[in-house]
VOBA-1610 file (N, C-alpha, C; in pm, whole numbers, padded with zeros to 5 digits, always signed):
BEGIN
Unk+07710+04891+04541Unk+07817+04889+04640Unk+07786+04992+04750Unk+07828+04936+04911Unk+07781+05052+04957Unk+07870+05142+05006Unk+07867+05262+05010Unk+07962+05388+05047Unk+08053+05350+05138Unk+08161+05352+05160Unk+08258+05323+05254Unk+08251+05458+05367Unk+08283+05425+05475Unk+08273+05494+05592Unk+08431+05531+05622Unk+08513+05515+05617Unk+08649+05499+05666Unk+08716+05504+05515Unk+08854+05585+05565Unk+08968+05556+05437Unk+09006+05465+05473Unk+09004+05332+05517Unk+09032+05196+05505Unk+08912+05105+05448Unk+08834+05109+05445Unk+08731+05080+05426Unk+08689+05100+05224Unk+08770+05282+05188Unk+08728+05308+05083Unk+08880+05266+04984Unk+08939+05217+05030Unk+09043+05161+05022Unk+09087+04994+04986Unk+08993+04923+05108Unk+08999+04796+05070Unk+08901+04778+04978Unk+08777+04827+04944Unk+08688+04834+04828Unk+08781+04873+04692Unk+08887+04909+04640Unk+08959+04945+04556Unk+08995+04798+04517Unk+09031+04754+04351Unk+09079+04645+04294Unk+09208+04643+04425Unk+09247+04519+04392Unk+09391+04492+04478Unk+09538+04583+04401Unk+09506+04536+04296Unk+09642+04598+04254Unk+09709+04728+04234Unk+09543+04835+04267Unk+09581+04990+04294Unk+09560+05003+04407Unk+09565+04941+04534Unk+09581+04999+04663Unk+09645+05026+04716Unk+09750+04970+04666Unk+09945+05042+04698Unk+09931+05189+04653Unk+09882+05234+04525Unk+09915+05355+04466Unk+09815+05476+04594Unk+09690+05431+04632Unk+09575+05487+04762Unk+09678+05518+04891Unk+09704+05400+04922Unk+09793+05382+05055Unk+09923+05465+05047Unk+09948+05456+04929Unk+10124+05570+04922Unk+10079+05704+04945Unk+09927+05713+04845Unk+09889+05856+04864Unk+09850+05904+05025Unk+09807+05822+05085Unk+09750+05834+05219Unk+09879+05887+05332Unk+09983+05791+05265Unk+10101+05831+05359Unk+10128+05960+05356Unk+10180+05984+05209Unk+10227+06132+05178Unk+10160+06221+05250Unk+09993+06235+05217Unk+09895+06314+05284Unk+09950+06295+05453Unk+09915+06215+05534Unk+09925+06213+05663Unk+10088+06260+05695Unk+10172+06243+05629Unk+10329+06250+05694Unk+10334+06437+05615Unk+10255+06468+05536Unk+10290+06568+05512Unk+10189+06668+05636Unk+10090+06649+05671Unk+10005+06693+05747Unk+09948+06608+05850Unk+10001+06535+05945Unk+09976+06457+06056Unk+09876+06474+06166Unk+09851+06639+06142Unk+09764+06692+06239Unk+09603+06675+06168Unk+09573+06634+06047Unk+09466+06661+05985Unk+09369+06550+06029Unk+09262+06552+05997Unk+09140+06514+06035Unk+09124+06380+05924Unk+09100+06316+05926Unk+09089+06243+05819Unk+08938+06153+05806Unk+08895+06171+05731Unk+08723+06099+05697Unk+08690+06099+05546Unk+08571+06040+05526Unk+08486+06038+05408Unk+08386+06132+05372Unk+08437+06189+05280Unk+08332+06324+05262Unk+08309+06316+05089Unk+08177+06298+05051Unk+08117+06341+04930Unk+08162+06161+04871Unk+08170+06081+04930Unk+08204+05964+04889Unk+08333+05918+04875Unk+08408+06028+04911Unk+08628+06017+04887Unk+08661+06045+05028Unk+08809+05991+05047Unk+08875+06020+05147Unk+08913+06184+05183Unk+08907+06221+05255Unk+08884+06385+05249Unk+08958+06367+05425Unk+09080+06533+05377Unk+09146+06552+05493Unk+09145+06714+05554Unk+09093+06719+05699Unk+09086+06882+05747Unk+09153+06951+05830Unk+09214+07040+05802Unk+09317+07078+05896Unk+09288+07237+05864Unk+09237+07321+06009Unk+09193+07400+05994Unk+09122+07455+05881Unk+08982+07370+05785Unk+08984+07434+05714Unk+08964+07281+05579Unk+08897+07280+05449Unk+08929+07187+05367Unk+09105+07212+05351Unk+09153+07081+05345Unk+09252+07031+05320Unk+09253+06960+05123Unk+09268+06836+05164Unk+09287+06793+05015Unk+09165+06651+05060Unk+09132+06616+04910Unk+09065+06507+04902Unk+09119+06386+04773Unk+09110+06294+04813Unk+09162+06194+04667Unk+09019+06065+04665Unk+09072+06036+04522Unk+08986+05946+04489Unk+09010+05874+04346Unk+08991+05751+04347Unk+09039+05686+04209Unk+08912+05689+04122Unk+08967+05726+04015Unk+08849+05744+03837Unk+08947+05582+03805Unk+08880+05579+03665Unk+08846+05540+03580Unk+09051+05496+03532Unk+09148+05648+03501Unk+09232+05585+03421Unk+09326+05718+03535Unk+09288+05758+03612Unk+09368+05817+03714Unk+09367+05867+03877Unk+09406+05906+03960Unk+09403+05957+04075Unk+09392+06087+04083Unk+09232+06094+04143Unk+09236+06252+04141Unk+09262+06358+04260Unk+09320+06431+04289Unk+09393+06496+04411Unk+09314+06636+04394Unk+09191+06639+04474Unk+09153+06766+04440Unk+09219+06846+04609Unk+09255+06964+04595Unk+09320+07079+04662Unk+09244+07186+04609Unk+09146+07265+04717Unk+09144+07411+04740Unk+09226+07528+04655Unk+09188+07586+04563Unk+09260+07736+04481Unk+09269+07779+04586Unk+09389+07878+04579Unk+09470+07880+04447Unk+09648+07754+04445Unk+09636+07644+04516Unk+09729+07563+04528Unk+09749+07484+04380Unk+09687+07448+04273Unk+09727+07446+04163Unk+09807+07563+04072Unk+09698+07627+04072Unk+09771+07721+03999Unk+09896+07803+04005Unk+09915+07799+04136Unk+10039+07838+04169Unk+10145+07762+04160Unk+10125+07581+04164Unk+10243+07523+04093Unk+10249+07491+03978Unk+10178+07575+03867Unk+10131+07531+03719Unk+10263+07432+03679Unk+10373+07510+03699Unk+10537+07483+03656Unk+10511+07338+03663Unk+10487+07279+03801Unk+10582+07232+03847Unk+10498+07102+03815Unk+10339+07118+03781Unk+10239+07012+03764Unk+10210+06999+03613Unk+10291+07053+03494Unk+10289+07069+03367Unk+10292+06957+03314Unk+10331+06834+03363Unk+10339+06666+03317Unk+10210+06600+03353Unk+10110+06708+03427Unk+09940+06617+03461Unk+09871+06684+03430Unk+09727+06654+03360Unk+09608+06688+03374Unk+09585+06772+03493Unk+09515+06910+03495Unk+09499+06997+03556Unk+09388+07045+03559Unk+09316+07108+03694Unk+09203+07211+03671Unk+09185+07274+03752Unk+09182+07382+03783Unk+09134+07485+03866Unk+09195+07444+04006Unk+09143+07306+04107Unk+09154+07245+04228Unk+09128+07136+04200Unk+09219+07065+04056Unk+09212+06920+04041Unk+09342+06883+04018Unk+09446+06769+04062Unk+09526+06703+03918Unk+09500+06563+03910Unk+09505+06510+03797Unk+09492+06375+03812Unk+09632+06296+03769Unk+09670+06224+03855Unk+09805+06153+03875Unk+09777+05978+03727Unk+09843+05984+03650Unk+09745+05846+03566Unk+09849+05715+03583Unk+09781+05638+03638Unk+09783+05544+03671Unk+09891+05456+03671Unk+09962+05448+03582Unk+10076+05397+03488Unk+10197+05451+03551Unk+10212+05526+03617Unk+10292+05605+03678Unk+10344+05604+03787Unk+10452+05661+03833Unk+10488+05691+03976Unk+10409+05817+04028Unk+10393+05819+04168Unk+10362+05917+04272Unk+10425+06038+04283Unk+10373+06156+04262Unk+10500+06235+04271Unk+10512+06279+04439Unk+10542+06210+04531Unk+10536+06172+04655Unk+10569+06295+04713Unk+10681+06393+04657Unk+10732+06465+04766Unk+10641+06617+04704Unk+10626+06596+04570Unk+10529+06742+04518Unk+10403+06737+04580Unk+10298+06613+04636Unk+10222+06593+04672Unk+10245+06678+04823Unk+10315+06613+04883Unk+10366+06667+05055Unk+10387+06819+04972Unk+10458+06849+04930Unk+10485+07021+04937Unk+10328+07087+04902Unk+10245+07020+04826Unk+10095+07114+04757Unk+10013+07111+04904Unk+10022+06982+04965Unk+09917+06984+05068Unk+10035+07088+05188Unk+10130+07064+05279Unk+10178+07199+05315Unk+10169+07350+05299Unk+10157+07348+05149Unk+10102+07514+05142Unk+09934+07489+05139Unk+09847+07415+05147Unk+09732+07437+05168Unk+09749+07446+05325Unk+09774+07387+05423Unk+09805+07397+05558Unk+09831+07533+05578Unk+09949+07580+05493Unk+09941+07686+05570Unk+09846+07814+05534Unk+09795+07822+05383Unk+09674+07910+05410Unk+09585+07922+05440Unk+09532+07784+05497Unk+09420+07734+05600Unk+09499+07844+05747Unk+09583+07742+05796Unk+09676+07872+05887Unk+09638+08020+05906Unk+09673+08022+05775Unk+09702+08211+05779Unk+09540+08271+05794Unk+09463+08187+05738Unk+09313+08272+05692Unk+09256+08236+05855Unk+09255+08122+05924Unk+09234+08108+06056Unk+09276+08241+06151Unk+09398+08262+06150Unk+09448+08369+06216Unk+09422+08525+06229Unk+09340+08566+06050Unk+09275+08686+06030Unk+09170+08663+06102
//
């Protein structure tokens, strides 16, 4: 298969029936950060806003949302119902979006992209 160029592109290459779950994620990402850059980086949809932002990409039996440390760990609380790692979670499949925790993790990456720009 060959590498998709575009998050539409790496998107319509996805089975049909998980591209709703891609596309919801895409929204969240863009409506939570509108200003970001959006492309294909390392083979996933990958978003930049001053700085790595967040990247997603579908496995095997989940959605993986990797985010820049320390933005996991700091919502350990609140991400205690997913698979976790360092600057990973994986959302599994079977599931709803957690649509608005998604928008709040990528916001505080925004803003310490922000803040570290400004030093």
């Amino acid at each position: 298969m060959k590498r998709p160029e575009t998050v539409d592109a790496y998107i319509a290459g996805i089975p049909k029936k998980l591209r709703g779950k891609l596309k919801e994620l895409r929204v969240a990402i863009r409506k939570a950060a509108p200003k970001a850059e959006e492309r294909i980086s390392y083979g996933m949809p990958y978003y930049g806003y001053k700085g790595r932002l967040v990247y997603f990409r579908l496995a095997k039996n989940h959605i993986g949302l990797y985010i820049p440390a320390p933005v996991v760990k700091e919502h350990k609380e609140e991400l205690k119902d997913y698979d976790v790692a360092e600057a990973t979670i994986r959302f599994p499949l079977d599931k709803k979006l957690p649509v608005k925790l998604i928008q709040k993790l990528v916001r505080m990456r925004m803003k310490m992209n922000e803040s570290r720009v400004k030093k």
